[in-house]
C-alpha positions, 0 to 999 in steps of 0.5 A: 112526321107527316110526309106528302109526295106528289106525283102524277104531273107533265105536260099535256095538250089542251082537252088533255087529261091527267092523274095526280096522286099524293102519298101520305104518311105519318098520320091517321090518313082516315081521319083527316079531310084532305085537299088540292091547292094550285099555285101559277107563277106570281099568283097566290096558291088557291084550293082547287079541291077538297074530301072529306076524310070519309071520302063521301064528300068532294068541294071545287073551285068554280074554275075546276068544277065538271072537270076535276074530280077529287078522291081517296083510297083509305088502304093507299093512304093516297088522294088524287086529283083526276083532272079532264080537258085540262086548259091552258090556265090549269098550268100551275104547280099542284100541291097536296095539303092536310091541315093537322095543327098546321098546314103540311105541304107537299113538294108540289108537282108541275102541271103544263097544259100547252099545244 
């Protein structure tokens, strides 16, 4: 079955950086687009970032782009989301996410940009 763990999250000051990873399993990994979604308490969950499932092709969310950077390592099976001067609206719980039929979800991972 297709599984998404996510790690990578904490708190982190503003201009602050951080590195989030998503291991999948269950799944042709190489052969599957995969993306970043953002969701902060009482709003909806929003992409934030996606690849295509060769890796040459990367999509932001206006509020990310220059700042995050989405990749993948096809041996790993793992996606991540590199995130630089993170700012205080950044905070929210990051989710992993492949679309194979469905939507599968990660558990998602708290980020908390925060002086």
């Amino acid at each position: 079955q297709v599984q998404l763990v996510e790690s990578g999250g904490g708190l982190v000051q503003p201009g602050g950086s951080l590195r989030l990873s998503c291991a999948a399993s269950g799944f042709d990994f190489n052969s599957y687009p995969m993306s970043w979604y953002r969701q902060a308490p009482g709003k909806e969950r929003d992409l934030v970032a996606s690849i295509s499932s060769n890796g040459n092709n990367g999509a932001y969310a206006d509020s990310v782009t220059g700042r995050f950077t989405i990749s993948r390592h096809s041996g790993r099976n793992t996606v991540y989301l590199q995130m630089n001067n993170l700012k205080p609206e950044d905070t929210a719980v990051y989710y992993c996410n492949v679309w194979k039929g469905r939507d599968y979800w990660g558990q998602g991972t708290q980020v908390t940009v925060s002086a």
